[in-house]
N, C-alpha and C positions, 0 to 999 in steps of 0.2 A: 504494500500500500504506500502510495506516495503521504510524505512527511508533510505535516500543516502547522507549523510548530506556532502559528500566529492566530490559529483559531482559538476560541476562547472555548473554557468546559461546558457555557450553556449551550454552544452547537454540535456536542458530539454524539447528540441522537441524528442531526444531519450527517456526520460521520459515518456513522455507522450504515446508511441510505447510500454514502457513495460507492460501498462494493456492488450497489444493485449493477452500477454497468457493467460490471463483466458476464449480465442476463439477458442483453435486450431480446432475445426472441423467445425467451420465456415471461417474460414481463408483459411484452406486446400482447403475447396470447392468452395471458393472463387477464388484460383489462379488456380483450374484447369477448373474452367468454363471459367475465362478468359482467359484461353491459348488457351480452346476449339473455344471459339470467334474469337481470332486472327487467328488462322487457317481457319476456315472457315471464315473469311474475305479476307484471303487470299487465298482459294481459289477458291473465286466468282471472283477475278481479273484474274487470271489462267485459269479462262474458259473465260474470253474475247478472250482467244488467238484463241482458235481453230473458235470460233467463226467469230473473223476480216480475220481468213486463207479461210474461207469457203465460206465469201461474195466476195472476193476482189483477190484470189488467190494470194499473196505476194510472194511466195516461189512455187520452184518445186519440188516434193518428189521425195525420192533417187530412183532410178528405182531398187534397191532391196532391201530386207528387215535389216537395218543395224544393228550389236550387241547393245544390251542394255551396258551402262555406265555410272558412275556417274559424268559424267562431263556437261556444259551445251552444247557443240554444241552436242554431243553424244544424251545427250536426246533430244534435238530437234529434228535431223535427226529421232531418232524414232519416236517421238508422233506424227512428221509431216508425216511420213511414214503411220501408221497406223489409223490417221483423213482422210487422202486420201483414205484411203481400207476402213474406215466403210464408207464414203461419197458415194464411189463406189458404193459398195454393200446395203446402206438403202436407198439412193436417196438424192437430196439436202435439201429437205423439211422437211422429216424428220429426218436427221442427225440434223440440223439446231434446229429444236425444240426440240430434245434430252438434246441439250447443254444449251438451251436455258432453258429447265425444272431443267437440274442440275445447274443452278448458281441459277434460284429462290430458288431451295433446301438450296441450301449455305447459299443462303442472310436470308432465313427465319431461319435455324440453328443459323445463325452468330446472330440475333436480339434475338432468346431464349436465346441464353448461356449468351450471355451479360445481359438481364435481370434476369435469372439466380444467374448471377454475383454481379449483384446491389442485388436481393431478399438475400443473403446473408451474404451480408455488412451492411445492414442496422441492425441489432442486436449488429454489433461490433458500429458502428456508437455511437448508442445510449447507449448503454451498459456501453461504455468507459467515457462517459459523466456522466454515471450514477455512475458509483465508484468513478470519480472525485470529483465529488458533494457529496457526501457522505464522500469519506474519507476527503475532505472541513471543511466538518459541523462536522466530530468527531475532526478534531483537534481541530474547535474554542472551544470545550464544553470541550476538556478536557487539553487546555494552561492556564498555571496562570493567575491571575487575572493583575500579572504587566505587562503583555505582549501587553493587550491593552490599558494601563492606557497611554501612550504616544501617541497611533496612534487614528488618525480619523475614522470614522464609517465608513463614507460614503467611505473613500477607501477601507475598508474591503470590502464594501456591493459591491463597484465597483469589487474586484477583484472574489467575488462570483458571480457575474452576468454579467457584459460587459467581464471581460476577458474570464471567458468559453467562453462564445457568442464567441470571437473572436478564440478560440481554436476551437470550432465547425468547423466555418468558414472557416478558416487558416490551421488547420492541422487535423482534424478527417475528413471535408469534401476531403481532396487529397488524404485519401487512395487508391479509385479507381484509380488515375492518377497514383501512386504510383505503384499498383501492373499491372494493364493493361496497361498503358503507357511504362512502358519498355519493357512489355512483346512483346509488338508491333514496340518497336523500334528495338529490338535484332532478332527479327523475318525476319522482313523486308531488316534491314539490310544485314544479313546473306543470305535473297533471291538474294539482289541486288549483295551482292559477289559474289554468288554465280555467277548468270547470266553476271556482267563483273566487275571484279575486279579494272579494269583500268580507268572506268566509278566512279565506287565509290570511291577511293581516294580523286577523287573531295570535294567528302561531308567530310571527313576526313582534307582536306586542310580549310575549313573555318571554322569546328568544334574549334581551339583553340582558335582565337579571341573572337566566341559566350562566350565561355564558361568565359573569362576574363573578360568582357564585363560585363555578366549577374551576374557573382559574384560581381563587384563591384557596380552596381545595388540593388543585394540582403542584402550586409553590412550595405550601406545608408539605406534601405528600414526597415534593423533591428532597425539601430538606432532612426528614428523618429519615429518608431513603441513604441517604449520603451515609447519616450518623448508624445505619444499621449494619451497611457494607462496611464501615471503617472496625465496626465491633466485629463483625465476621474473620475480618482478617485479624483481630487479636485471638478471636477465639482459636484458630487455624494455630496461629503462633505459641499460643498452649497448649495445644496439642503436639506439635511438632517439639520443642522444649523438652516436656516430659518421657516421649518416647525416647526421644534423642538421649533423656538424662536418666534413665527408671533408677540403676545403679544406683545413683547419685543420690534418689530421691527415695528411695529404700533404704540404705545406709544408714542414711541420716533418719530417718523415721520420717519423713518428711511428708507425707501421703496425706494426711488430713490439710496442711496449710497448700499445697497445690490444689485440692480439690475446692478449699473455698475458694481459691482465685480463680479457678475455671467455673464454678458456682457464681461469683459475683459478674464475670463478664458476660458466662449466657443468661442470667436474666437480666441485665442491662439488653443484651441483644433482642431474647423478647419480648421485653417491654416496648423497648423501638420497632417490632414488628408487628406490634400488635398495633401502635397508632399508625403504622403503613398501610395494614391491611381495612383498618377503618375508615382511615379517610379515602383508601381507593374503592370501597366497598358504598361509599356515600353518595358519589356522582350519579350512579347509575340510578335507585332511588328517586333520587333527587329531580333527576330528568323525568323520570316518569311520572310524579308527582302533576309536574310541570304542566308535561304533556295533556295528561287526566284532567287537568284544570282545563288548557283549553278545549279539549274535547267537550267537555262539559259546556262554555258559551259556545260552541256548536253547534250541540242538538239543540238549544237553546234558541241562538238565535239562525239556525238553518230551517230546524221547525218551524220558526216563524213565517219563514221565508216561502216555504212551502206550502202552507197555509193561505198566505196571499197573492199565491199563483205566479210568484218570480222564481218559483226551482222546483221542477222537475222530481216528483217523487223515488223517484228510482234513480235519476240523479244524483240526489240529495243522498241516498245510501252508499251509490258508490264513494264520493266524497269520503264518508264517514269512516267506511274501510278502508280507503286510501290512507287514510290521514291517523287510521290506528295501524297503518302497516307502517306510518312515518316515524311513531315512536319508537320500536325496534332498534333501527337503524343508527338514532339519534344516541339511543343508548349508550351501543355499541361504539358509537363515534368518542362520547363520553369517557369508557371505559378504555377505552386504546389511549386517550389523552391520558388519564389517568398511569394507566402502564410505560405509557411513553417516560414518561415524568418521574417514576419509578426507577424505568429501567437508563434513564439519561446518568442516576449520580454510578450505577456501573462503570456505563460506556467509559464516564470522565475519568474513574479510576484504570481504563483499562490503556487508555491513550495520556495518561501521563507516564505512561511503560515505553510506549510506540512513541514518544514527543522526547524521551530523554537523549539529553547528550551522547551522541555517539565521540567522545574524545578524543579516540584511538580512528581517524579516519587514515582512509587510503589514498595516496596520490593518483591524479586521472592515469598522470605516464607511471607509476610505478614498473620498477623493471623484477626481475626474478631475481633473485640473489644466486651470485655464483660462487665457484665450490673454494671456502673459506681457503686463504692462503697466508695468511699474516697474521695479523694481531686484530686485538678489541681496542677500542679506545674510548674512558669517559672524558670527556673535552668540559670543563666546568660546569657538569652537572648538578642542579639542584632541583629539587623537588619539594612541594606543599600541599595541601590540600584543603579547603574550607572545613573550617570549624563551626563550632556555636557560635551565632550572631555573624556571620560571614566572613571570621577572622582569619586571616592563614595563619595552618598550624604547618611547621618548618622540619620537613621530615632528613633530607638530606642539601648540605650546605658546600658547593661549590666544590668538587669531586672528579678529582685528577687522576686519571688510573690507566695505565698500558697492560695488557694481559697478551702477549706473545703464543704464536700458535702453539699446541704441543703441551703449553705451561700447567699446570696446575696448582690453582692458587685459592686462599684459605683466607674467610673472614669472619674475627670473630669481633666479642662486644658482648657488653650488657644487653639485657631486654631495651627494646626500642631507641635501637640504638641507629637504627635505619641499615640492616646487613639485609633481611630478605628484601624491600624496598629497591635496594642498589640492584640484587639480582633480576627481579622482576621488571626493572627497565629493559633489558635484554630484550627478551620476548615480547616487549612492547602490551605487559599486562598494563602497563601506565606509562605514559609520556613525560620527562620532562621539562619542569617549568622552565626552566635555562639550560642553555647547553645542549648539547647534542653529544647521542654515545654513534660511534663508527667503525662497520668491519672491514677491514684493509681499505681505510681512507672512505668510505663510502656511507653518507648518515642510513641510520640503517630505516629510516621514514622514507628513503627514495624507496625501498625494497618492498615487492608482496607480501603482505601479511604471515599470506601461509607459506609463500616460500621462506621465511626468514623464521618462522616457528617451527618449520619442519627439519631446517638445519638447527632445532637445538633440544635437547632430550631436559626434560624434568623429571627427580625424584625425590618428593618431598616426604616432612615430616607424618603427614596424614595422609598415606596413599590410598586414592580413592579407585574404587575397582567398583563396578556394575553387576547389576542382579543378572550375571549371564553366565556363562560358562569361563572355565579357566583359562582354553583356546581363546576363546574371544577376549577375553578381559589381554591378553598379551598382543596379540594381533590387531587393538584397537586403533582406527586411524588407519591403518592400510588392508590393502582387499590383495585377496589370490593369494597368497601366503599359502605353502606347500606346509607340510605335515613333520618333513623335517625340519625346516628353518625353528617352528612353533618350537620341537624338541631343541633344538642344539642351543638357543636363546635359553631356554629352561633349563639344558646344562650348565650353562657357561655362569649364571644366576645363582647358582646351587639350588633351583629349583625341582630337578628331576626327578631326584630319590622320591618326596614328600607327594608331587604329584602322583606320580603310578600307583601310591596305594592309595587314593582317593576312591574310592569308591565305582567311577565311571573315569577315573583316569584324567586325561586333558577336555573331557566332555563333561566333567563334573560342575554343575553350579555352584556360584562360592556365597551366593544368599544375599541379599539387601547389604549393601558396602563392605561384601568382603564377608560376612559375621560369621560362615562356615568356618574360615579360618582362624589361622591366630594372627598377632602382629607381625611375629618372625615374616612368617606364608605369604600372607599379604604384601609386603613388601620385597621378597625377593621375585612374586608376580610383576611387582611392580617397576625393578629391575628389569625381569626378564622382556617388560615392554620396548623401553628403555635401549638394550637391546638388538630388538629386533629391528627396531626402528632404527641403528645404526649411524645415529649424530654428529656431527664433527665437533661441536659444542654442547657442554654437558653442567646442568644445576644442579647440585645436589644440597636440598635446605634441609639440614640438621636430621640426616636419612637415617641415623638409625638410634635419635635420643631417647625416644619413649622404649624403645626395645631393653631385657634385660640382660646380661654378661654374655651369657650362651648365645642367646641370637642375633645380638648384637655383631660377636666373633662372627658368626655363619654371614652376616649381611655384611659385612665389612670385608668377609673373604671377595663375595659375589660383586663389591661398589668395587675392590682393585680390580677385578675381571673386566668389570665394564669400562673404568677409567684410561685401560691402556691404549695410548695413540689418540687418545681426547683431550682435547681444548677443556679444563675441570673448575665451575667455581663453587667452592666449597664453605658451606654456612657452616659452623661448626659449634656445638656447644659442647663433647666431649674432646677436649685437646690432644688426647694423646692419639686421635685418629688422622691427625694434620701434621705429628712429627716430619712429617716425608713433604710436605707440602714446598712448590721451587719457593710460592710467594708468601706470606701473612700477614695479612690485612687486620687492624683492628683500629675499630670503630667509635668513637662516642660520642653523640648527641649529632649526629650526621654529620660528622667530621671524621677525616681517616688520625687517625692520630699518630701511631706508627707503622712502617711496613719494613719486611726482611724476610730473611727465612729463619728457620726455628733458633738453631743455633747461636747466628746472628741476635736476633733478640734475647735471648735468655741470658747474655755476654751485657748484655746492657742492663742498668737500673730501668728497667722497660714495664711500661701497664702489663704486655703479655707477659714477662715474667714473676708478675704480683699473681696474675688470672692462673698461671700453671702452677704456682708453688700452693697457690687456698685451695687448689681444686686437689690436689694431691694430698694435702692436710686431710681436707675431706673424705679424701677415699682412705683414708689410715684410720681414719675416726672408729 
């Protein structure tokens, strides 16, 4: 979907209307089946006329045959004219069943074309649902990685799943009211003009109130609709928390004080739901009330009218039908407002998704990055990012750094000290704000996205693997992968042994993130992607700290395996797995503060030789 990043949130029920064009020949045949319907709804009521004239004789026909005209007593006097001459002439019985065959005709037309109607809606229905969702899932896969580092999941997941749901509901399912409901109102209308003008004004005298009435209905209806989606996505984000954390929230005995919190946000949520569904549950009502009112000076003053020989007794009925078939429609038009209005505070949360900053964009000429032959280079790098109240918060300060092909080099530092940050510019998870990083002289923003991530392998601290198989989970990202590469990637990982007694082997599913397995497992799958994928440039952010001694050793065997003849930057929080490192990088407060190699620094009154002597204490403890 093209980007509108200037429209404002009360148009993005318009929004939502503009995937219709990729229907027009489903749309097209959509409004003319629907019109087809209203017509032949209208006129299976048209033939009540001659019908109620034929049992009951209401009127007396002109005793000559009078000019055709387009007015309504004009055509009266003739159809009544000429239902008299065929009555005459076929007899009552079967005049009677003539009329009686042409409204079944009608009714049974009028019921095709409407489903019809619907048989060709239903494509746009789903359709439009379908590129939502879609272009949804490309924007999450291709917004920076800061874009969700502040917001919660569970509102995301909420606004991919409960808000369409509510867009479905709210405004894809009213297109029908939308296109057949007016078609039926303007139809009708127009008939009732037609047949007495004087009569219809009525409906035009209580039309302004409705119409003030249901708008200020439909605003309030907007606004708790807003406050009920925003509660959905906390509820979503409690749920997703606790599963995320049971452990955590078992341990601690914690179970009763999460339950109130999820207790106090779903009835906030249905109390919000319950004034949504009242005030959209009121229009409808409300119109009909309306309506009933003027029905009511109607028969009132149509009766009168009839009476004094200005309308047509059977006239005067059809009218009365017409104009209770007018109510319907009116409703329906009501109730889709209603829903519209509902389903708009969705839309809006689903297109501040689709609106957000893409910051990480692609040059129009971007070129393919070719095969790495030199060094990295950070050219006075610094990086920030908005804080509270729009303040920059100052992650990395002015970052000079040459990494030589081949090298392998080690950064460490306190917590938030800006080491994954510095890694993460590489791969252009974040841009940035000064300076420019360059492989063999070349910013690496001239380069394709994916050609510049495909030259470089990640294996982080929480490796994240899919509810799929173990094959798959290694093989991720590339297709046609032969059966031995899968093995020998899994060799070289020290994955092999641990697979084959899985249960179904390398076909084995490893569960919702991995959870079949252990940390070790998981991680040397993670490796073994790594891998196969074959990088010339390699991150490894603090790959095996969470692990303990034993698997720690086993993944540290497998990260040398993969490290040899690669480009290696290495995050490190246990030190003595970077003794071998060429460079050492250490970091504080986004500043490099020293750099050497091991030996090199430990010879010096050096911070890294403070960080290796506590940590060593530590491990004596």
């Amino acid at each position: 979907m093209d980007s509108d990043k200037t429209t404002p949130k009360s148009n993005a029920i318009f929004r939502v209307f503009r995937y219709l064009r990729f229907y027009p020949k489903q749309i097209t045949l959509n409004i003319l089946f629907n019109l087809l319907s209203v017509l032949f709804n209208l006129l299976s009521f048209v033939l009540i006329v001659p019908v109620i004239e034929l049992f009951f004789g209401l009127s007396e026909p002109p005793a000559v045959e009078p000019d055709f005209a387009f007015s309504q007593s004009a055509m009266t006097e003739w159809a009544t004219y000429h239902l008299y001459q065929f009555r005459d002439e076929a007899g009552f019985w079967p005049s009677l069943l003539t009329f009686a065959g042409a409204y079944l005709f009608c009714v049974l037309l009028y019921d095709l074309t409407r489903y019809l109607g619907l048989f060709f809606l239903s494509p746009i229905r789903n359709g439009v649902l379908q590129r939502m969702r879609n272009d949804i899932y490309h924007r999450i896969t291709i917004l920076p990685v800061s874009f969700f580092a502040g917001r919660r999941k569970g509102d995301l997941i909420s606004r991919m799943s409960a808000d369409l749901a509510d867009i479905e509901w709210s405004i894809v399912s009213t297109l029908q009211s939308l296109v057949k409901d007016p078609i039926n109102v303007i139809v009708f209308a127009a008939t009732l003009v037609f047949i007495s003008p004087r009569l219809f004004l009525l409906f035009l005298v209580i039309l302004p109130p409705a119409v003030l009435i249901i708008g200020k209905i439909g605003k309030s209806l907007k606004r708790n609709s807003v406050k009920s989606q925003q509660r959905m996505g906390d509820m979503m984000s409690a749920y997703k928390e606790t599963l995320d954390n049971l452990e955590v929230v078992k341990a601690y005995g914690r179970e009763e004080w999460r339950q109130q919190v999820f207790e106090q946000v779903n009835t906030d949520y249905s109390r919000r739901m319950v004034r949504v569904a009242r005030r959209r549950e009121a229009g409808s009502p409300l119109s009909e009330v309306l309506g009933t009112i003027g029905l009511g000076f109607i028969l009132v003053l149509g009766g009168n009218a009839v009476l004094g020989g200005e309308l047509q007794a059977s006239v005067f009925i059809l009218f009365v039908i017409i104009f209770a078939r007018l109510i319907p429609p009116v409703q329906a038009i009501v109730k889709a407002y209603s829903s519209l209005q509902k389903g708009s505070a969705s839309a809006a949360r689903i297109f501040e998704i689709l609106d957000a900053d893409e910051r990480i964009t692609e040059k129009p000429d971007a070129i393919p990055m070719p095969a790495f032959s030199n060094s990295i280079e950070y050219r006075g790098v610094s990086f920030a990012y908005d804080g509270e109240g729009g303040h920059p918060v100052h992650v990395l300060r002015d970052i000079n750094l040459t990494i030589n092909k081949g090298q392998k080099v080690a950064i460490v530092g306190p917590s938030g000290a800006g080491k994954t940050t510095l890694a993460d510019l590489l791969p252009r998870f974040y841009d940035p704000t000064e300076g420019e990083i360059a492989i063999d002289g070349i910013n690496i923003k001239d380069f394709n996205i994916n050609s510049l991530r495909s030259n470089i392998g990640v294996v982080s601290q929480n490796c994240i693997l899919f509810n799929d198989t173990v094959a798959n989970n290694i093989t991720f990202g590339l297709e046609g992968v032969s059966p031995e590469r899968i093995r020998e990637a899994a060799r070289i990982a020290g994955a092999d042994q641990f697979i084959e007694q899985l249960p179904q082997g390398f076909d084995t599913p490893v569960g919702d993130h991995g959870s079949a397995l252990s940390g070790g497992q998981r991680q040397r799958i993670s490796i073994a992607r790594a891998i196969l994928r074959n990088p010339p440039i390699l991150i490894l952010d603090e790959a095996t700290s969470a692990l303990d001694a034993k698997s720690q050793q086993t993944v540290q065997t497998a990260l040398d395996n993969l490290m040899q003849g690669r480009t290696t930057i290495v995050i490190a929080h246990r030190l003595s797995t970077i003794e071998n490192a060429d460079t050492i990088i250490v970091m504080e407060q986004g500043h490099i503060v020293e750099q050497g190699s091991h030996t090199e620094l430990l010879k010096q009154d050096s911070t890294y030789r403070k960080m290796v002597e506590m940590q060593n204490f530590s491990n004596n403890i």
